[in-house]
N, C-alpha and C positions, 0 to 999 in steps of 0.2 A: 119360499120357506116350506120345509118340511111340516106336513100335520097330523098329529097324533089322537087316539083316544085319549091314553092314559101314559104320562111318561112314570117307570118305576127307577126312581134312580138306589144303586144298587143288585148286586148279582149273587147277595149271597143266601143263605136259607131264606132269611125274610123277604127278599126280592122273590125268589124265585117261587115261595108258597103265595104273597101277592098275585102276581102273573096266573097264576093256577087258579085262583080262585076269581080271578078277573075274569079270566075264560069262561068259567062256567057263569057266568052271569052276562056273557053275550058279547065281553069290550075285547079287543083287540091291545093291549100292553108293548110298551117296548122298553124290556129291560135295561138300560145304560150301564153298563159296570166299568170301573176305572181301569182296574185289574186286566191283563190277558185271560183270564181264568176265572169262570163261573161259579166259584165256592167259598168267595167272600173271603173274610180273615182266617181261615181255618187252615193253609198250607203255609200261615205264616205262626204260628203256636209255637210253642215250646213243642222241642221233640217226642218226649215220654208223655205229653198230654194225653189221660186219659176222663174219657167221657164220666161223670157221677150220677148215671144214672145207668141201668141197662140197655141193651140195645130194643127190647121192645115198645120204648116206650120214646122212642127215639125218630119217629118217622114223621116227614111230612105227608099232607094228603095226596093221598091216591097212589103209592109207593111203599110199602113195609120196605124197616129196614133190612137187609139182607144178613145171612147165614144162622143154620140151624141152630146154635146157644142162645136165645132168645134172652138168657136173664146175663148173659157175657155185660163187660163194661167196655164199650168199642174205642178201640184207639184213634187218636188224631185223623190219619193215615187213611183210616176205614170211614170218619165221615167226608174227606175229602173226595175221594172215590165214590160214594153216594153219592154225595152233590153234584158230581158233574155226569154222575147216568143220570141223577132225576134232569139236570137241564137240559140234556141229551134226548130227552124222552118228552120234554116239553113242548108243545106247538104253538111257541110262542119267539117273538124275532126279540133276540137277546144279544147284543150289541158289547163287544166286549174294547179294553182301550178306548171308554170312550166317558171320560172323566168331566163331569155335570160341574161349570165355575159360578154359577149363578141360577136361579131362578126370578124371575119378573112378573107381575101381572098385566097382563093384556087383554083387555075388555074383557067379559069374562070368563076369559083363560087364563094359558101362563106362557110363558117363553124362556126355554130352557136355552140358556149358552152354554155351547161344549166347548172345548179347545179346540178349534178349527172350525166351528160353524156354529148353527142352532135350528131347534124347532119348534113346533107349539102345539100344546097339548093341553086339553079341555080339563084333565085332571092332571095331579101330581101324588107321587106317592113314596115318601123317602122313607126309605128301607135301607141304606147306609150305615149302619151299625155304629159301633163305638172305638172298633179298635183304631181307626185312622186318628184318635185323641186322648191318649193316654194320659191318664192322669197323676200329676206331676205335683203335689202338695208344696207349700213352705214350711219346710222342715227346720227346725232349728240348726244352723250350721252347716246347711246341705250348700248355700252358694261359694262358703268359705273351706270346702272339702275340695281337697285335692288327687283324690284317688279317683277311680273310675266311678261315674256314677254311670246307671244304664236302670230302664225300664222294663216291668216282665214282657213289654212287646218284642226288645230287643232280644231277648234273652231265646236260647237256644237249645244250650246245653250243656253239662257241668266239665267238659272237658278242658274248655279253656280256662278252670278258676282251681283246678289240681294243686294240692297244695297252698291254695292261697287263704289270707283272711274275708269274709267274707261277713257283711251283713244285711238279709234280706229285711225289708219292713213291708209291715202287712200282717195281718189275721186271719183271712179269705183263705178258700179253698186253695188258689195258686201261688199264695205266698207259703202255704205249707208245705204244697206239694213239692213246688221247688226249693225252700229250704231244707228238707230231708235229702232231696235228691243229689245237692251241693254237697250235703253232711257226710254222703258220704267219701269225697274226694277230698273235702277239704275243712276248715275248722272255721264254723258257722254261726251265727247267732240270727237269730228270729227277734226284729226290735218292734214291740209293740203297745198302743197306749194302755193294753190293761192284756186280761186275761185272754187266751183263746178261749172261744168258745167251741164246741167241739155237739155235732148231734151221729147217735149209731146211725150205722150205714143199713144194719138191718136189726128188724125188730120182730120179735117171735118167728124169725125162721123167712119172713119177707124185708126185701129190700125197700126201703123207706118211702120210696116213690109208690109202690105200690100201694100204701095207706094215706098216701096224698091224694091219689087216684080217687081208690073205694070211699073214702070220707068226701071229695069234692073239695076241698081245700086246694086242689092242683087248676080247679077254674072256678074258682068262687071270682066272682066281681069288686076284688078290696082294693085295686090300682084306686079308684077315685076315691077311699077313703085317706088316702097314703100323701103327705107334706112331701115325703120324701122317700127313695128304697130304703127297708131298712138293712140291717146286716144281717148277712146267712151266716148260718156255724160251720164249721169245718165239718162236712159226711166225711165218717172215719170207719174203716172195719178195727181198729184197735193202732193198725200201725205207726200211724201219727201222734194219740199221745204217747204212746210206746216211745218212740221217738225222742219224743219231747223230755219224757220223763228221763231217758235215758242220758239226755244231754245233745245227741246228736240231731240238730239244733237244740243250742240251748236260746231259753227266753230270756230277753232283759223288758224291760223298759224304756221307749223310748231314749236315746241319747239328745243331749241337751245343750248342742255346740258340735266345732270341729274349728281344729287349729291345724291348718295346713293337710297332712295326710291324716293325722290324731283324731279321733270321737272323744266327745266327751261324753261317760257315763254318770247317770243319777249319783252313784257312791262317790264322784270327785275323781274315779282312773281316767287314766287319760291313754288310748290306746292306738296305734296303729293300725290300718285297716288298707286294705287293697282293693276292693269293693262295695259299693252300696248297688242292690238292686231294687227297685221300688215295687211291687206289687201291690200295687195301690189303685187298680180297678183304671175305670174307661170312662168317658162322660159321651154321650150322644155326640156324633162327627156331621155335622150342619152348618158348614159355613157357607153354601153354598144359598141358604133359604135368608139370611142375613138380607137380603135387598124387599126383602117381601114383609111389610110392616103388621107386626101383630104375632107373627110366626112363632118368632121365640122370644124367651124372657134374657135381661144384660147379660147372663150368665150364657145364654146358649141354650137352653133347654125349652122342648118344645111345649109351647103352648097349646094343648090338647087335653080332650076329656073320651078314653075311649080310645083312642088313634084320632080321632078326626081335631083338626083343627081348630080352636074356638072362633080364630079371629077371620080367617081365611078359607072361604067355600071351596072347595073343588082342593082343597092340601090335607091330606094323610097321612099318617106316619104306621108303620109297623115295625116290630123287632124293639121296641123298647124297653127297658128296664120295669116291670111293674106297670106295664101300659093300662092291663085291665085287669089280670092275674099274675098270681106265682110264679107261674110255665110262661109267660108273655113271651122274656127273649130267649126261650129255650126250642130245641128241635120237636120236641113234643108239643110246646104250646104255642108256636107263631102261624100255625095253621087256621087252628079257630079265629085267634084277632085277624091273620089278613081275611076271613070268609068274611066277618063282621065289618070290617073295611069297606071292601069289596060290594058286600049287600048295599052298605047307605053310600059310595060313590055311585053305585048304577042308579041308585031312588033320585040322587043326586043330579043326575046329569042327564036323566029322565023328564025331568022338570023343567029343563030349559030349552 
């Protein structure tokens, strides 16, 4: 059997700022990504996905983002194309089609089963992301719905819902984005359990991030204060509640049933509908650490303070939700946590 330093399962931003920062702390990584393509979930988005933050502030270590508008908002397109010069540029052996079914411990290592073999590796470090687990709520009515139901993973592009009824749920940045973007081919509603919340995109003349930045709020240490992520507001330059206000999406309230293709609204209508798409966020993609006791909580969620594992020496996690900060699974911020990663597995593996 094959043997490793560090197995990084995972090839997308957070894997491949892991690997970078592994390197420079002496280990030798070997990327595993499921994918043919070293740029994670990002060539599967929505098509008009565009980044909310600028492109300056958008890079992993040792790479600025590219082209001269520095405060531009870079599209889907343009981070995929990033990610796979920085993997390109990486001198690190990143293993693509090569889809991690288990993790195990083995005296004290680990042993990774792929689909067709396995190997073993003194650390772990799952950097896996979220999108391979889309989050799928119990919606009142949603099993007794007979129209299309579909997830914003699936989701593409409004061409195929022209003219149709359509209703997106969610609150979040991508439930906005994509229900405006719907609105305007076809006749929309945004169902949600209360108000949107909505914060400027710019404030005195800067883009929001940049007072995330100058304040430190974008890497303050409040992941271990946090039970749970809480909710972001919709970053808006104006068009969005514009939008809203206008009707195109308009907001209800949750629906409260479904009778066959029909939603049932709070007010007692009863309506036909051709679409639900859910925009309803991601949960950590880990089933593969399921054999490894202590790992995660019944739900799935990693048992970590930091990235590092509580239960589990030599298992790390990057790219999480609120792992340590704000920026955690953002392109701006998975850099610092994989360094911080990175630092206490080399102390780690040092010791033994």
């Amino acid at each position: 059997m094959e043997h490793i330093d560090v197995a990084v399962i995972g090839g997308g931003q957070s894997g491949l700022a892991t690997a970078h920062a592994l390197l420079r702390r002496g280990l030798r990584p070997v990327v595993l990504e499921a994918s043919d393509h070293a740029a994670g979930s990002w060539p599967h988005y929505y098509d008009s996905l565009t980044l909310f933050s600028p492109a300056r502030y958008n890079s992993l270590p040792g790479m600025p983002f590219p082209g001269a508008d520095r405060d531009r908002y870079p599209h889907r397109d343009e981070v995929v194309t990033y990610l796979t010069a920085y993997a390109d540029r990486l001198d690190a052996e990143i293993r693509t089609g090569c889809r991690v079914t288990a993790v195990r411990r083995t005296g004290d290592g680990f042993t990774a089963e792929l689909e067709g073999g396995r190997l073993s590796a003194r650390a772990v470090v799952a950097a896996s992301g979220t999108f391979g687990r889309p989050h799928r709520p119990a919606l009142p009515g949603l099993e007794e719905f007979t129209g299309q139901v579909l997830h914003a993973a699936d989701y593409r592009s409004p061409a195929a819902f022209s003219g149709r009824r359509v209703v997106v749920v969610g609150a979040g940045n991508s439930a906005v984005q994509i229900a405006a973007e719907l609105a305007e081919t076809a006749h929309v509603t945004l169902a949600t359990r209360g108000p949107v919340k909505f914060a400027a995109q710019r404030i005195l003349g800067r883009d929001l991030h940049f007072w995330t930045v100058r304040t430190g709020l974008d890497t303050a240490p409040l992941g271990r204060f946090l039970a749970r992520p809480p909710a972001q507001p919709v970053l808006d330059d104006g068009r969005y509640r514009a939008a809203l206000a206008a009707g195109r999406p308009d907001r209800r309230a949750l629906f409260t049933g479904a009778v066959g293709p029909k939603l049932l609204w709070p007010d007692g209508q009863r309506e036909e509908v051709d679409a639900i798409v859910l925009a309803t966020g991601y949960r950590p993609d880990l089933p593969y650490l399921a054999p490894l006791h202590g790992a995660l909580d019944d739900e799935g969620t990693p048992r970590h303070r930091e990235g590092l594992a509580t239960a589990v020496p030599g298992l790390a996690f990057v790219g999480l939700e609120w792992q340590r900060s704000l920026s955690s699974n953002s392109l701006r911020g998975v850099g610092r946590d994989a360094d911080r990663v990175a630092r206490r597995l080399a102390a780690h593996l040092a010791r033994r």
